[in-house]
MARPADREN-797459 format. One line per 2 residues: number of its first residue (from 0); their letters; for each residue y, z, x of N, C-alpha, C. Coordinates in pm, 1 decimal. Layout:
NUM	a	Y Z X Y Z X Y Z X | ...
% end
This chain:
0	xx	1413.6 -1713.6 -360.9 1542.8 -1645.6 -354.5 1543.1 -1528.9 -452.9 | 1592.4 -1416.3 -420.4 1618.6 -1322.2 -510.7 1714.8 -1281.4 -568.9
2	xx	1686.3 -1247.0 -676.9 1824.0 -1183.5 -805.0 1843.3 -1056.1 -839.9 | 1898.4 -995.1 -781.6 1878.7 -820.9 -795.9 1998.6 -827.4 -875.5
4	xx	1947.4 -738.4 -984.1 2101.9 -658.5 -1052.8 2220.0 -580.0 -956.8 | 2193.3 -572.1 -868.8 2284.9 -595.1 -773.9 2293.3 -613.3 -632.3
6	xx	2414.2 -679.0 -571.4 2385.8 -719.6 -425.8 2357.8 -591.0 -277.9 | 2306.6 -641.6 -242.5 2289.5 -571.0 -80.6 2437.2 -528.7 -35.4
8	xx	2449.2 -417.2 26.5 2605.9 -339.0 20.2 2672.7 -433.9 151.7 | 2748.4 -441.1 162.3 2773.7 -492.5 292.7 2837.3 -376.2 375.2
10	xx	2817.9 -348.5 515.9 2868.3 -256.3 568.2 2959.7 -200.1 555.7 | 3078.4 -252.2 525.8 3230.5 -161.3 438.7 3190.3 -84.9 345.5
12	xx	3083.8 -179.0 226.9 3088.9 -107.3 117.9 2969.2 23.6 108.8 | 2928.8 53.0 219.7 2795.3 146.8 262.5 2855.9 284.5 272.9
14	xx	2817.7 344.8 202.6 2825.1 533.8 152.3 2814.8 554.6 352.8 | 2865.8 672.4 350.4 2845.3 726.2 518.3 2703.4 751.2 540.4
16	xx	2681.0 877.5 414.8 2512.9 889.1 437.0 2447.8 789.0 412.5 | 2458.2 673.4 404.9 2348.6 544.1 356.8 2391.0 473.8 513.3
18	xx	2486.4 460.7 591.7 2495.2 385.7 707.0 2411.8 490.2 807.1 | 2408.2 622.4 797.2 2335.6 706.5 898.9 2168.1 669.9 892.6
20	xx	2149.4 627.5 751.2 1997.3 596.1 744.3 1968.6 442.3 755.6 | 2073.2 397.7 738.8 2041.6 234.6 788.8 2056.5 189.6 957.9
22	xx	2116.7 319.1 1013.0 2112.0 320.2 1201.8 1983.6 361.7 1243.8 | 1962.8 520.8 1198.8 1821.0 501.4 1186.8 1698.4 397.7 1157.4
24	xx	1715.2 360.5 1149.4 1591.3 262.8 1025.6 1592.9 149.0 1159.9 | 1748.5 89.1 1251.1 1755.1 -0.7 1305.8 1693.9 66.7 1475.5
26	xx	1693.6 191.8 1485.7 1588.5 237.1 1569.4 1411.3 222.4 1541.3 | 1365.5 191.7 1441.3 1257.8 191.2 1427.3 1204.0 40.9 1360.1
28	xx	1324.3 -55.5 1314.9 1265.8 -224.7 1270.3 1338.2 -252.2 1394.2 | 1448.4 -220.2 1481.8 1559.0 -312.4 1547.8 1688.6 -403.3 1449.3
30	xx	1745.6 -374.4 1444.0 1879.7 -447.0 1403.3 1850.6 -575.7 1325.9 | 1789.9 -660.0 1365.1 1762.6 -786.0 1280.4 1637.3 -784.7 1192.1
32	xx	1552.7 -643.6 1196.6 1395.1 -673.8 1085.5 1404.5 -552.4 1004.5 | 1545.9 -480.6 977.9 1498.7 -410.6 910.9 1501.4 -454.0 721.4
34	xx	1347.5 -440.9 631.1 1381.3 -512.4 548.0 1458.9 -506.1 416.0 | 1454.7 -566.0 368.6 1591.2 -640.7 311.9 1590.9 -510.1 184.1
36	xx	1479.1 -453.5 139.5 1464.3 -415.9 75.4 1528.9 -248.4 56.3 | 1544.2 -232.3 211.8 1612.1 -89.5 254.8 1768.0 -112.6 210.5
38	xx	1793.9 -227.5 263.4 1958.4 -242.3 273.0 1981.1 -268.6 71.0 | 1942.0 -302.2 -36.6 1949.6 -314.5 -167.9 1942.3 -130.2 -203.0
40	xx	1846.6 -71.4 -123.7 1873.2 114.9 -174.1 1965.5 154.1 -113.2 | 2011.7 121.3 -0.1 2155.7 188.1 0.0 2284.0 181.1 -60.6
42	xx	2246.9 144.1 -224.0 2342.3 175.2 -322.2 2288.3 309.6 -364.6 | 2208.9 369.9 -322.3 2172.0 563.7 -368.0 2151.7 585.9 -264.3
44	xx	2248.1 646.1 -186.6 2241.6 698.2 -64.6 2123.1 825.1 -14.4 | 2106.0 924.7 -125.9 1970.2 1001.8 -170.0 1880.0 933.2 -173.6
46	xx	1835.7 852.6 -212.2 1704.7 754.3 -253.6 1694.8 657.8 -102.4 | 1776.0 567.0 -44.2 1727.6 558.8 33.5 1697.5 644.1 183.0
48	xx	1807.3 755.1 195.6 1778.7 811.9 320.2 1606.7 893.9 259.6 | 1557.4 972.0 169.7 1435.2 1004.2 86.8 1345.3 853.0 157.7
50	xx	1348.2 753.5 131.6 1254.0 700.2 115.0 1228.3 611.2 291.5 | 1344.9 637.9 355.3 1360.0 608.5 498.4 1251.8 729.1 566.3
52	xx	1258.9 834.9 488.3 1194.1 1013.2 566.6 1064.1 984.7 566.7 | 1033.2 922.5 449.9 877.8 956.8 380.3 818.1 809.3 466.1
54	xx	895.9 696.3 423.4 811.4 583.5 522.5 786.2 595.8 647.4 | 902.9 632.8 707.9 886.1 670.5 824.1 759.4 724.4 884.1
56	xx	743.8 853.2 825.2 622.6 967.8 839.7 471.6 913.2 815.7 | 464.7 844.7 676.3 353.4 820.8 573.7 298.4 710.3 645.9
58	xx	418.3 590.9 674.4 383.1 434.2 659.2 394.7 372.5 852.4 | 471.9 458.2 887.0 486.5 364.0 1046.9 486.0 472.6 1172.1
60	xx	420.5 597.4 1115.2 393.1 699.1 1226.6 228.6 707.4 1220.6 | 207.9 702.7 1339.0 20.2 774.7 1371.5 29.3 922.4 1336.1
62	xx	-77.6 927.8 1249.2 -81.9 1048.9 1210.4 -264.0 1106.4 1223.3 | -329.6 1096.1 1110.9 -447.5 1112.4 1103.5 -491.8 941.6 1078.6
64	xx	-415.7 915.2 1025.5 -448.6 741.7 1066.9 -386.1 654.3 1134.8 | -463.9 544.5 1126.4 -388.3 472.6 1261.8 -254.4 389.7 1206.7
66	xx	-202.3 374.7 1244.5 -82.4 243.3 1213.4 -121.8 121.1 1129.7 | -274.4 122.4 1205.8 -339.5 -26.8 1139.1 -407.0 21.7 945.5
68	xx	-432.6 134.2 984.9 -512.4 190.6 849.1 -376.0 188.9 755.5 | -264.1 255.5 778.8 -151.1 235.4 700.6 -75.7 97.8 655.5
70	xx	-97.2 39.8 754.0 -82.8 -89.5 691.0 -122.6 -165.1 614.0 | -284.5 -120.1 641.0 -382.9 -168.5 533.0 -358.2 -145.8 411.5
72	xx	-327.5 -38.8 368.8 -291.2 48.9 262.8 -156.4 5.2 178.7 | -58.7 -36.4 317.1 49.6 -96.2 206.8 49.5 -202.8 159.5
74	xx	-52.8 -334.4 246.3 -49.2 -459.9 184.7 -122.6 -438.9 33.7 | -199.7 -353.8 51.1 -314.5 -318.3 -36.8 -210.2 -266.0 -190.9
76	xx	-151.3 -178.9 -188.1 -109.8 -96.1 -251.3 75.3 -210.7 -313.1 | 109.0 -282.8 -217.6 210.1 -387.1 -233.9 149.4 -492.4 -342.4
78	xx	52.9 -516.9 -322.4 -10.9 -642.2 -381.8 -32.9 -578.0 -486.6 | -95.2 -452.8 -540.9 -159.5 -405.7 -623.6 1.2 -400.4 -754.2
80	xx	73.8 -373.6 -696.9 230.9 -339.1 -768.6 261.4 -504.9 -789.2 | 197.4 -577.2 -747.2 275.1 -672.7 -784.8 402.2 -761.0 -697.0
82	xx	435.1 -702.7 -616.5 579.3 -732.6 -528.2 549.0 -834.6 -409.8 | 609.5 -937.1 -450.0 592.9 -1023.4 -345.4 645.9 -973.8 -172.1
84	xx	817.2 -908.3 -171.8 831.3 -942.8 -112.8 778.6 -796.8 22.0 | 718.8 -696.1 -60.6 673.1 -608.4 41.5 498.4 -588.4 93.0
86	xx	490.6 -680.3 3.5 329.2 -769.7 18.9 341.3 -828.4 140.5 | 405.0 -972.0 139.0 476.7 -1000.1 253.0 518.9 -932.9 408.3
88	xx	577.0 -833.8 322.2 621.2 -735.6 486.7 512.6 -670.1 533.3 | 439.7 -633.4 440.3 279.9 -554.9 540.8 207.6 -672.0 566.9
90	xx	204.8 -783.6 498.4 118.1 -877.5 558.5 169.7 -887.4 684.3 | 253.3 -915.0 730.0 315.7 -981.6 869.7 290.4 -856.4 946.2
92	xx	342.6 -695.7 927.1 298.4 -613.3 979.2 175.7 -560.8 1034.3 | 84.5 -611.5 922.2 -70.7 -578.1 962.7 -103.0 -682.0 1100.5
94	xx	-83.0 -776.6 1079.2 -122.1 -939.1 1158.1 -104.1 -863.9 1291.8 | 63.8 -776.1 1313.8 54.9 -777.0 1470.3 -43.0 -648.1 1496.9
96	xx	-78.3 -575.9 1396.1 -193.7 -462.2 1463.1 -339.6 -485.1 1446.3 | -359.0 -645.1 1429.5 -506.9 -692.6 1430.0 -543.5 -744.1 1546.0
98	xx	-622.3 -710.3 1637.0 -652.5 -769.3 1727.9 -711.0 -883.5 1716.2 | -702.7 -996.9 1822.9 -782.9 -1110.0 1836.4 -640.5 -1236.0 1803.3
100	xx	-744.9 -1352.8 1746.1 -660.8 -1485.0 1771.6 -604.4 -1478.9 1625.6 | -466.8 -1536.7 1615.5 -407.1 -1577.2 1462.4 -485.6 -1583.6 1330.8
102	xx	-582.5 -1686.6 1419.8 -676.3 -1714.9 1299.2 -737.2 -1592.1 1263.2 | -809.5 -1483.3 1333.0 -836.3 -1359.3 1296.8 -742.7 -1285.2 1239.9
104	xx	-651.7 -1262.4 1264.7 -550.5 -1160.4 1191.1 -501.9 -1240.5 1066.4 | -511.6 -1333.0 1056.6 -492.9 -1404.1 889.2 -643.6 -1370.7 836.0
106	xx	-759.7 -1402.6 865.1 -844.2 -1364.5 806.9 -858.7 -1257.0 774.4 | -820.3 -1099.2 864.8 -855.5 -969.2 802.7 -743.9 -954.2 685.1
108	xx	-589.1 -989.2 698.4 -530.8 -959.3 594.5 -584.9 -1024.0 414.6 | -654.9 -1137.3 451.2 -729.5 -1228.7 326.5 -842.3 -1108.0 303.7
110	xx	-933.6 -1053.8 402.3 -1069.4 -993.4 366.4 -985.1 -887.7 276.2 | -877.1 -825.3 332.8 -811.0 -711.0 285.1 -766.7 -733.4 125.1
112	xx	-709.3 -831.4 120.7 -679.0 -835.0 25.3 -794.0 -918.2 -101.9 | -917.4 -955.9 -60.4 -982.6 -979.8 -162.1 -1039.2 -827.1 -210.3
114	xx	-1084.9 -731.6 -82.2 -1134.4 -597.2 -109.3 -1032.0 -539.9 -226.0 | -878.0 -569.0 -212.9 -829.1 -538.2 -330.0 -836.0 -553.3 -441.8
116	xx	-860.8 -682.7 -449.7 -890.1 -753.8 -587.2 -1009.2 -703.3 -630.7 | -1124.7 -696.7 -542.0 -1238.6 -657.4 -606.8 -1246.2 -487.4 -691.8
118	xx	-1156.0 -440.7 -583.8 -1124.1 -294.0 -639.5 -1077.4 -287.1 -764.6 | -960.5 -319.8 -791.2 -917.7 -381.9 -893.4 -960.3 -415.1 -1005.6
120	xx	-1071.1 -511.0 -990.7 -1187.6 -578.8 -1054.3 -1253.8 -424.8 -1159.9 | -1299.1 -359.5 -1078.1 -1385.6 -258.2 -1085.8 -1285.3 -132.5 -1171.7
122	xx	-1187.6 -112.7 -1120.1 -1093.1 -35.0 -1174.6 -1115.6 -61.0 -1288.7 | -1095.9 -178.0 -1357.8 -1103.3 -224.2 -1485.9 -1181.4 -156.0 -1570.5
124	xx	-1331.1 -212.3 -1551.4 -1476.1 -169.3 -1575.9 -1411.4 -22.8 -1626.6 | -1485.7 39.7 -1520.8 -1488.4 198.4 -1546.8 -1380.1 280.4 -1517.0
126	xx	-1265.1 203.3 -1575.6 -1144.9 295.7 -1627.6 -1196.3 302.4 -1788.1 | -1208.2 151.8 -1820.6 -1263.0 103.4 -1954.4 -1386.4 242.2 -1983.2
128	xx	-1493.0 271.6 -1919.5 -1559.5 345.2 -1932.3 -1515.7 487.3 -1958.4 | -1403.4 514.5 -1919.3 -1379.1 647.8 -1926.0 -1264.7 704.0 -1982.0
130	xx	-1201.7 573.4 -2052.9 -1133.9 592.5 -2188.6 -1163.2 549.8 -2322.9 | -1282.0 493.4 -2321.0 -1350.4 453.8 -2470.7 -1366.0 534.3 -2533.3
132	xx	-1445.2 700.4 -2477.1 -1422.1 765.3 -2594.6 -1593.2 731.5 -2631.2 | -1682.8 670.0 -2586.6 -1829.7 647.5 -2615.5 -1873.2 590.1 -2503.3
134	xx	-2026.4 693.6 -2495.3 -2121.3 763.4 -2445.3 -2187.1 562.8 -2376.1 | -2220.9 509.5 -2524.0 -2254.2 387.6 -2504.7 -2247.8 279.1 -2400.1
136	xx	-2112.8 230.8 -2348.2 -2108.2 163.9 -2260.7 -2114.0 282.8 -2108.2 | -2160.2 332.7 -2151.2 -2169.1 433.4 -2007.6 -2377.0 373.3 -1983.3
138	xx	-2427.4 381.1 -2101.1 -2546.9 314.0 -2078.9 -2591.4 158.7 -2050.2 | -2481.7 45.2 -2046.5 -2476.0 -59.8 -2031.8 -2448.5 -113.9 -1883.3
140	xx	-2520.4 -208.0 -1855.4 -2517.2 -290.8 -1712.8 -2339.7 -271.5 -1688.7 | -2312.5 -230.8 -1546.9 -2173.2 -338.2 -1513.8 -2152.8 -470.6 -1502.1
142	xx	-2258.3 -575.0 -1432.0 -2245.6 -692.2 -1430.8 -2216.8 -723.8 -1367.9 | -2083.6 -680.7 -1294.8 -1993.8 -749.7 -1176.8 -2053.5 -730.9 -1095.0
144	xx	-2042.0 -863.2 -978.7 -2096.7 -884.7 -825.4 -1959.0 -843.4 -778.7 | -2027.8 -739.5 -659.7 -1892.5 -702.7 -575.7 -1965.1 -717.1 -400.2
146	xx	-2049.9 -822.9 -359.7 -2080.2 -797.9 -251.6 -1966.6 -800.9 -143.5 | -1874.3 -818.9 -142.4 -1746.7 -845.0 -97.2 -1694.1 -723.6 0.1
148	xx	-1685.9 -590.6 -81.8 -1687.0 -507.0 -17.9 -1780.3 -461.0 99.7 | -1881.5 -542.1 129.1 -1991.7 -545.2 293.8 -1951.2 -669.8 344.9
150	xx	-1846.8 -766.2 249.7 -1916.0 -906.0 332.4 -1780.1 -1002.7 389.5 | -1673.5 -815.1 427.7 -1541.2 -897.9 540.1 -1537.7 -850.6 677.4
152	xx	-1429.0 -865.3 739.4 -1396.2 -828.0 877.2 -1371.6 -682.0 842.6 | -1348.0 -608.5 746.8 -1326.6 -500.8 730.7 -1416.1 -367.8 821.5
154	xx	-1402.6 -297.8 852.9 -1501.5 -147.4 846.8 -1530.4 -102.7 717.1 | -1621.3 -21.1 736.4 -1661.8 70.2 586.5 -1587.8 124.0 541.0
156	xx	-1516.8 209.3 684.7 -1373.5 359.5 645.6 -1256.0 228.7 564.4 | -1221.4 153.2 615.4 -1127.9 58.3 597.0 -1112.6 10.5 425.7
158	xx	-1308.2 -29.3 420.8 -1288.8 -80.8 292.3 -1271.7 47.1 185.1 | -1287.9 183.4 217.7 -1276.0 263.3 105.6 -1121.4 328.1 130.2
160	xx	-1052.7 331.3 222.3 -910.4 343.8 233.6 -830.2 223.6 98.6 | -882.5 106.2 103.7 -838.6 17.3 -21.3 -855.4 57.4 -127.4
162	xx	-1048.4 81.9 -123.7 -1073.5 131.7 -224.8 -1008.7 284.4 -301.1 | -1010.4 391.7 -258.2 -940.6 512.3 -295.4 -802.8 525.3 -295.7
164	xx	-716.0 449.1 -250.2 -570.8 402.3 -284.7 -516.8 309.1 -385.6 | -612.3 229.8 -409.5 -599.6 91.3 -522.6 -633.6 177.0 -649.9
166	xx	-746.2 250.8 -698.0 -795.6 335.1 -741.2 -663.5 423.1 -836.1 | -660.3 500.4 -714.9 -542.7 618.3 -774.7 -464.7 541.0 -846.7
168	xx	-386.0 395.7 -754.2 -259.0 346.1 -808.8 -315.8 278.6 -961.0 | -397.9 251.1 -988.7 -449.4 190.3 -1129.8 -495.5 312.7 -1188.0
170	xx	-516.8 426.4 -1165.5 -561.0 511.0 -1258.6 -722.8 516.5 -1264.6 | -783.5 474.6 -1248.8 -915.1 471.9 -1259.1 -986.5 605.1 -1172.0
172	xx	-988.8 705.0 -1271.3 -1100.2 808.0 -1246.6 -1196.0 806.3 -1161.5 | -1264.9 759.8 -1228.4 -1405.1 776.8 -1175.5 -1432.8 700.5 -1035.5
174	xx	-1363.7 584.7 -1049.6 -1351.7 511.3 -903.7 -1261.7 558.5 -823.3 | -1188.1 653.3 -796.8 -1113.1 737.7 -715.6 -1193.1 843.1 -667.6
176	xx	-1292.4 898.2 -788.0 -1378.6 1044.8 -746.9 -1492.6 968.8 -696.6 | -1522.0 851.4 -691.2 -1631.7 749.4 -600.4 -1639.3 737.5 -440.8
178	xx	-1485.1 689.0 -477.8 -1501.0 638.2 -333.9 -1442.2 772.1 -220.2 | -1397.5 853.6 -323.9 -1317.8 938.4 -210.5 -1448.4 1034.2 -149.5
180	xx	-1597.4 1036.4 -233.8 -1678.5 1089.3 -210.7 -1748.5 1008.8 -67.4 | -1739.1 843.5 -137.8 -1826.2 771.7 -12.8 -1738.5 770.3 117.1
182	xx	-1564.2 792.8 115.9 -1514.3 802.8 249.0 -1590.6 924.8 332.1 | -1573.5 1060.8 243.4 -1599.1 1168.5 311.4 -1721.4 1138.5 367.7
184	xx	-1858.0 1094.5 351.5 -1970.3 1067.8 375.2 -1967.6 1004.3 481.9 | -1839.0 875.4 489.5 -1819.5 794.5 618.9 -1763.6 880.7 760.2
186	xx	-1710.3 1003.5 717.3 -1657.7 1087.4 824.7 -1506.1 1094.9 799.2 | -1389.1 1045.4 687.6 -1310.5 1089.8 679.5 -1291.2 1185.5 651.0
188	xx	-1184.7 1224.9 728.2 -1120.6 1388.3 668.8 -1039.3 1376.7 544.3 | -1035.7 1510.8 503.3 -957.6 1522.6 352.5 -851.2 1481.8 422.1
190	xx	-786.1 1571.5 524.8 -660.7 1550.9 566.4 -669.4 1339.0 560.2 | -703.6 1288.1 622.1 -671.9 1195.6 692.3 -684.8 1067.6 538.0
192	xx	-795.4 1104.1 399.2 -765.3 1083.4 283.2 -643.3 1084.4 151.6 | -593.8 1236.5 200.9 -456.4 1277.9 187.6 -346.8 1196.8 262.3
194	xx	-345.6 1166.8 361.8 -250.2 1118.6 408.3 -272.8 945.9 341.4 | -330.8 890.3 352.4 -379.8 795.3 269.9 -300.0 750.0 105.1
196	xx	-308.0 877.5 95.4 -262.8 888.9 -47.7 -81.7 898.2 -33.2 | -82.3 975.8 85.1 80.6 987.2 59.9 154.2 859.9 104.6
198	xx	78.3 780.5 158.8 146.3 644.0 206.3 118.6 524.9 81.8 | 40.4 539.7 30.8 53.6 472.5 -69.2 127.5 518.8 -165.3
200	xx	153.9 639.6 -217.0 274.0 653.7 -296.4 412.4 649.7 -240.5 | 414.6 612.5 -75.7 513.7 561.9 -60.0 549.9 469.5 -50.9
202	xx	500.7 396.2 -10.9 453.4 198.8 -75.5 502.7 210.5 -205.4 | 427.1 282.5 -302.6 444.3 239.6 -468.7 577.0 244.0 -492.6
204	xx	633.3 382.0 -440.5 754.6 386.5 -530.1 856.4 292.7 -448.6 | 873.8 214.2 -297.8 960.3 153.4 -291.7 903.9 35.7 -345.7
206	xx	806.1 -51.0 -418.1 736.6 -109.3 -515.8 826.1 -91.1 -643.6 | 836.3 16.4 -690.5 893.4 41.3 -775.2 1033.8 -44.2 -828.4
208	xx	1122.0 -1.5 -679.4 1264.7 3.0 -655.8 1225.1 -134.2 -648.6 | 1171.7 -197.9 -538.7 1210.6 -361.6 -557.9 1136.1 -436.6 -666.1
210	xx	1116.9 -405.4 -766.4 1078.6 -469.9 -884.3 1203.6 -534.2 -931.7 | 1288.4 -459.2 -905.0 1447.6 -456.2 -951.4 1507.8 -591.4 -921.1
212	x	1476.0 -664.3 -769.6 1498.2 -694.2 -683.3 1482.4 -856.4 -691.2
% end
């Protein structure tokens, strides 16, 4: 159950411009899925119609990526923030754009999300490396086993979409200028990297907002 510093508006108490973006929104979840998390921002009627524009575009339109790649990105980028309950919402989201049996679409969201962790993992390392400030551990083993990243249901493009989004959102340098090198190599476009990026900072910051939550 959740405790937000404050409650979900109820339709009386909904700004005009915050009911125009919550009609909207019920064109694109339907009336009963849109989540819970939209209806808590329409106490800033600016902030949520803003963050209705950008999801919209970033997170649930085909663009240079697919629907499924964006999704990837938000469970990825949800989990990474910490937030249960929009972790949750891309999990269930991803499931219906995985092809195959249940049991498969629970497994790619698990492969997905260990590729996170491992990212993660690594973030650590050589963020550590590239704020020490010495030359030294730049000459030392990493250590960590990451066979993980070859050894899910994932694609290659797939696993570095985690990778170069998890990346940015932790800060880690050098593993951002890594992988965004090994996507391009895989055949992504900048564009289609970029866009990548803008959906995960739209993930983050409604991450942000439901921290609150």
């Amino acid at each position: 159950m959740m405790h937000p510093y404050w409650p979900a508006r109820t339709p009386a108490e909904i700004d005009d411009k915050a009911k125009q973006t919550l009609s909207r929104l019920e064109e694109v979840f339907g009336t009963d899925s849109i989540p819970e998390f939209f209806h808590h921002m329409a106490i800033v009627p600016s902030f949520v119609n803003d963050y209705y524009m950008n999801f919209k575009k970033f997170c649930y339109t085909q663009g240079k990526l697919s629907l499924k790649d964006k999704a990837l990105i938000g469970l990825a980028v949800s989990h990474t923030a910490g937030v249960k309950s929009m972790t949750e919402f891309f999990a269930r989201r991803l499931r219906t754009l995985v092809e195959g049996s249940e049991s498969a679409q629970s497994q790619f969201v698990a492969d997905a999300l260990a590729v996170q962790a491992t990212c993660a993992m690594y973030n650590v390392f050589f963020k550590f490396r590239d704020l020490s400030g010495s030359d030294l551990f730049s000459g030392m083993p990493v250590g960590l086993r990451a066979h993980t990243f070859a050894g899910t249901s994932l694609t290659d493009a797939e696993v570095e979409l985690i990778n170069i989004t998890v990346s940015d959102v932790n800060g880690c340098k050098p593993c951002t200028e890594g992988h965004v090198a090994k996507a391009r190599q895989l055949g992504l476009a900048d564009e289609a990297i970029l866009e990548a990026i803008q959906c995960a900072a739209t993930v983050y910051a409604g991450c942000q907002f439901a921290k609150a939550l």
